[in-house]
TORKOL-4160 file (C-alpha; in steps of 0.2 Angstrom, whole numbers, padded with zeros to 4 digits, m for minus):
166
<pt num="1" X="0000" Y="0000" Z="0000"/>
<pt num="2" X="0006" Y="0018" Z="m0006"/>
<pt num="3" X="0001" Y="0035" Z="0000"/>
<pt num="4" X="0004" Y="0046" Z="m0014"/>
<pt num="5" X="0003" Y="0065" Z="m0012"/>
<pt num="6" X="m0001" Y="0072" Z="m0030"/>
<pt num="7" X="0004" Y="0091" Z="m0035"/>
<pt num="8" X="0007" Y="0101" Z="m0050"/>
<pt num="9" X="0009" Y="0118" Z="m0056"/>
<pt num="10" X="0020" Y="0124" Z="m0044"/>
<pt num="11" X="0029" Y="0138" Z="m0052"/>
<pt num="12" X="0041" Y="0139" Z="m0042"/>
<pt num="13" X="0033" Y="0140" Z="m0025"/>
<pt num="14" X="0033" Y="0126" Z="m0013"/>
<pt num="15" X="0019" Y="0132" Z="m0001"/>
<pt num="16" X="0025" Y="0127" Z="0019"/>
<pt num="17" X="0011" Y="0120" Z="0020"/>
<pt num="18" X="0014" Y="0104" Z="0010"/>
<pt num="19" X="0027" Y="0100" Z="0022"/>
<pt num="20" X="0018" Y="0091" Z="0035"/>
<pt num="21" X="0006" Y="0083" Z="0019"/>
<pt num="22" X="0022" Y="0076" Z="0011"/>
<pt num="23" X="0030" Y="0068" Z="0028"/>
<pt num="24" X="0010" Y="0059" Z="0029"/>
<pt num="25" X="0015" Y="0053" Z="0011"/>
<pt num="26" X="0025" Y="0038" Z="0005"/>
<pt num="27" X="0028" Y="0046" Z="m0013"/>
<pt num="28" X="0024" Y="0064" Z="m0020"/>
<pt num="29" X="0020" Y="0064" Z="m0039"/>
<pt num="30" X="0024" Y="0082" Z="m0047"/>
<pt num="31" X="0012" Y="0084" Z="m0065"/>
<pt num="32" X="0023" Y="0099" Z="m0072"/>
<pt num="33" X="0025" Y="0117" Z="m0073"/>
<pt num="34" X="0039" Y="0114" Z="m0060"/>
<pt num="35" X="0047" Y="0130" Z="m0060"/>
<pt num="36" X="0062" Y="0132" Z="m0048"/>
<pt num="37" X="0071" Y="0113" Z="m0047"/>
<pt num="38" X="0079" Y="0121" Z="m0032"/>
<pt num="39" X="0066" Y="0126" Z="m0024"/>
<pt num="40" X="0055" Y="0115" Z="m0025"/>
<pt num="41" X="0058" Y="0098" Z="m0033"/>
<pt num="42" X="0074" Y="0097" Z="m0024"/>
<pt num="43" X="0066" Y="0101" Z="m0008"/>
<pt num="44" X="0054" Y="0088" Z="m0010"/>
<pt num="45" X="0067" Y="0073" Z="m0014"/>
<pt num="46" X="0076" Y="0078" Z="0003"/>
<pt num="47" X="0059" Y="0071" Z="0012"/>
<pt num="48" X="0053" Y="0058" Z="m0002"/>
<pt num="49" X="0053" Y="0049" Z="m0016"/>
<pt num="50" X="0047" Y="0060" Z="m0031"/>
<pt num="51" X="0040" Y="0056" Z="m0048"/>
<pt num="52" X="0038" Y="0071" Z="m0058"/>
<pt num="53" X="0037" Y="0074" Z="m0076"/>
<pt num="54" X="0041" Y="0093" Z="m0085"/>
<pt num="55" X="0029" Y="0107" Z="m0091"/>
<pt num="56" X="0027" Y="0120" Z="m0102"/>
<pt num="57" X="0037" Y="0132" Z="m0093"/>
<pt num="58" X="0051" Y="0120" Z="m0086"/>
<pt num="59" X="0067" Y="0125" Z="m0092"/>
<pt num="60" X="0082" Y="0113" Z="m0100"/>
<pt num="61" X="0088" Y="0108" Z="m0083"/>
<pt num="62" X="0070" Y="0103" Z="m0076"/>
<pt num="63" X="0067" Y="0093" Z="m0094"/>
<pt num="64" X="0085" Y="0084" Z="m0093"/>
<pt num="65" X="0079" Y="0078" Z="m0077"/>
<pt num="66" X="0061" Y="0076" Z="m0080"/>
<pt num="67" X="0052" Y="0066" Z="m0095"/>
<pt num="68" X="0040" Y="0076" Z="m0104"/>
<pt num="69" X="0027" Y="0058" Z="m0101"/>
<pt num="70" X="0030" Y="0046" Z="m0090"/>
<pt num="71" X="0022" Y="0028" Z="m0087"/>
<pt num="72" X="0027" Y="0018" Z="m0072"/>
<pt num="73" X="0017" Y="0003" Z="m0060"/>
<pt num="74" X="0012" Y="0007" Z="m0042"/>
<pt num="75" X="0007" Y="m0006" Z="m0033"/>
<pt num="76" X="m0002" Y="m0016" Z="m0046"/>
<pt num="77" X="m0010" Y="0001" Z="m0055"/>
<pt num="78" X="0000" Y="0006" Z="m0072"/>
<pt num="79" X="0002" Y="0025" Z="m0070"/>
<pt num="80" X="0002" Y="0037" Z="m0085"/>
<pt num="81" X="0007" Y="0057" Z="m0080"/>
<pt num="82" X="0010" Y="0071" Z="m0090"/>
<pt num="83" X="0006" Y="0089" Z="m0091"/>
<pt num="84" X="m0004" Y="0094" Z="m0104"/>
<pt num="85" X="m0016" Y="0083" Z="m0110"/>
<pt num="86" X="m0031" Y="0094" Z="m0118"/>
<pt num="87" X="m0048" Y="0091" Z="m0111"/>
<pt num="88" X="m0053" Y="0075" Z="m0103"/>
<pt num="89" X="m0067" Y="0074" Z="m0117"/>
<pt num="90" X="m0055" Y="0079" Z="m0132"/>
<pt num="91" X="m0037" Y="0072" Z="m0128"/>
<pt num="92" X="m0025" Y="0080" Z="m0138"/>
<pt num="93" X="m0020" Y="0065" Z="m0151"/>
<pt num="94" X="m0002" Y="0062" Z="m0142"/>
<pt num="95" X="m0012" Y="0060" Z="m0126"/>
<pt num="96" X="m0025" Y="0050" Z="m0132"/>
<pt num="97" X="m0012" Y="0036" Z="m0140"/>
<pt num="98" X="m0003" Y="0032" Z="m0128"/>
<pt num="99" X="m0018" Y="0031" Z="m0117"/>
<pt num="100" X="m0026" Y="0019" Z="m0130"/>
<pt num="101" X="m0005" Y="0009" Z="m0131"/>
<pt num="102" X="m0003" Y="0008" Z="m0113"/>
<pt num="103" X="m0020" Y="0005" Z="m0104"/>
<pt num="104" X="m0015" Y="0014" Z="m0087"/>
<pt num="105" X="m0027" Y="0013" Z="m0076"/>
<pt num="106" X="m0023" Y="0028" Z="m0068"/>
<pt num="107" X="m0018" Y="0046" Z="m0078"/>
<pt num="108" X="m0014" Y="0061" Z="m0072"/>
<pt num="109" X="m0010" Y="0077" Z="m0079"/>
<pt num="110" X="m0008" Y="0095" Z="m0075"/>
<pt num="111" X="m0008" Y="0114" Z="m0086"/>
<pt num="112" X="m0026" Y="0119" Z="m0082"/>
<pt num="113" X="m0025" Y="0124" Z="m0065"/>
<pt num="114" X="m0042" Y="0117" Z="m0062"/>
<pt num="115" X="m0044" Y="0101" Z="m0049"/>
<pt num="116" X="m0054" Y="0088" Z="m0058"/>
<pt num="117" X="m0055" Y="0069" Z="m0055"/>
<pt num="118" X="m0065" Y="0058" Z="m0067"/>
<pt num="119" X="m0069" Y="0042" Z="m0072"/>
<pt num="120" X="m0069" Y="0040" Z="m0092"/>
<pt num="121" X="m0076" Y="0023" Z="m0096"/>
<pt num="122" X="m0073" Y="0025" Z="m0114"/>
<pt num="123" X="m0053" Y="0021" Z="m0110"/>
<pt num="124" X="m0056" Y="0012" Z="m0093"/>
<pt num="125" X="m0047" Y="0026" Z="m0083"/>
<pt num="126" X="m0049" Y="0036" Z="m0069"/>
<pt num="127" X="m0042" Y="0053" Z="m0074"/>
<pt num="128" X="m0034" Y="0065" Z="m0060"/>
<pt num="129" X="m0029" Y="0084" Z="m0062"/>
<pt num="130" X="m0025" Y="0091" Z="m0044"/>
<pt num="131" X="m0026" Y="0109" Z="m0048"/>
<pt num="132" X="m0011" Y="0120" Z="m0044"/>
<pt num="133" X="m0002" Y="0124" Z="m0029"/>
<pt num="134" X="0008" Y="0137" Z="m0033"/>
<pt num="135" X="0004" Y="0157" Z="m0034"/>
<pt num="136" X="0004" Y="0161" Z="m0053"/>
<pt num="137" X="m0009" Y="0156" Z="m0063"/>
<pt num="138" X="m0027" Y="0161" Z="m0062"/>
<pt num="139" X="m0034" Y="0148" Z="m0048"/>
<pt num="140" X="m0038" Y="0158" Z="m0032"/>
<pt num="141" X="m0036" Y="0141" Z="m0023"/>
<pt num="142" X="m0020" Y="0130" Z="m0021"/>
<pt num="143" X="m0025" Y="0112" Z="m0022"/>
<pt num="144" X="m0018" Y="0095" Z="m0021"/>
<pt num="145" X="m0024" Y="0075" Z="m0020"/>
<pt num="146" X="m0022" Y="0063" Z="m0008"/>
<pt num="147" X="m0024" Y="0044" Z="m0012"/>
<pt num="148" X="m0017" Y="0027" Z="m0007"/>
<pt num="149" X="m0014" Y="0012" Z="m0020"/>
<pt num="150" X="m0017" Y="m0003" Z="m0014"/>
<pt num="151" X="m0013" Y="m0017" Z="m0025"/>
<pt num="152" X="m0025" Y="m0014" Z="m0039"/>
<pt num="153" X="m0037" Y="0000" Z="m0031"/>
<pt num="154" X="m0034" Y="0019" Z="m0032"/>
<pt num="155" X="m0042" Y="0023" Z="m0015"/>
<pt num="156" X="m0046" Y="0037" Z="m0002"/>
<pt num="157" X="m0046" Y="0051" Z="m0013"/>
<pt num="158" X="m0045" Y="0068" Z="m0003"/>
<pt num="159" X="m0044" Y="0083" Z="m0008"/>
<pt num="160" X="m0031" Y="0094" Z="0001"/>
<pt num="161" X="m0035" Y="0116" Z="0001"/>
<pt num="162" X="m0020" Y="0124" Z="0004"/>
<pt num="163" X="m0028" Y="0141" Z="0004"/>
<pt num="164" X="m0028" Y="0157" Z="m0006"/>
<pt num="165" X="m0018" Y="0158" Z="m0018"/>
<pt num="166" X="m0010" Y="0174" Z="m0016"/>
């Protein structure tokens, strides 16, 4: 059993408040729009394990270190994240391949800044966008998901506020 702390769009800003969400966590997945390594994804691997993948406004650096996709197993759940991945009703055709190659059971992406958890029974998927957590963008909350895998069930599902965002 995992508990997975899932963020994305930081920009830059690791919000304090995380802290004590990522210490409760066994992994911290990061969909994109990293900004800062130092600040923030390097921060984060000092307390845990982190998967992240790179966004739109990720520099050289974060996309050396970072793959643009990324498709990995957690438990007995195959994993798809990326960042930008169009709407969860019109996939952009990249998105939507891979999604059809792979069969994850679990996808996760970032770039809209808007929290959204779905299931889409036309792939078989439950599709996960935790918001933002940073303080750029235009969300006027600062989200993230909570969620345990356990073997093959994605499970507990809560969603953390981390207040205003500015």
């Amino acid at each position: 059993m995992k508990n997975i702390l899932l963020i994305s769009d930081t920009h830059s800003h690791l919000d304090k408040a995380l802290l004590k969400h990522m210490e409760a966590a066994d992994e911290v997945w990061h969909a994109g729009d990293i900004g800062n390594l130092n600040a923030v994804t390097d921060v984060i691997k000092k307390i845990k394990p982190l998967k992240a993948v790179y966004g739109n406004i990720d520099d050289a650096d974060a996309r050396k270190e970072f793959p643009k996709n990324l498709i990995f197993s957690c438990e007995d759940v195959k994993v798809f994240i990326t960042h930008i991945c169009g709407s969860p009703t019109n996939y952009l055709k990249e998105v939507k391949d891979i999604i059809v190659a792979e069969k994850p059971k679990l996808f996760i992406c970032g770039h809209s800044h808007i929290l959204k958890v779905m299931y889409q029974e036309q792939y078989d998927v439950l599709h996960m966008n935790p918001g933002a957590c940073g303080i750029h963008g235009f969300h006027q909350i600062k989200t993230v998901l909570r969620f345990v895998i356990d073997r093959d069930e994605v499970k507990d599902l809560a969603i953390i506020e981390l207040g205003n965002r500015v």
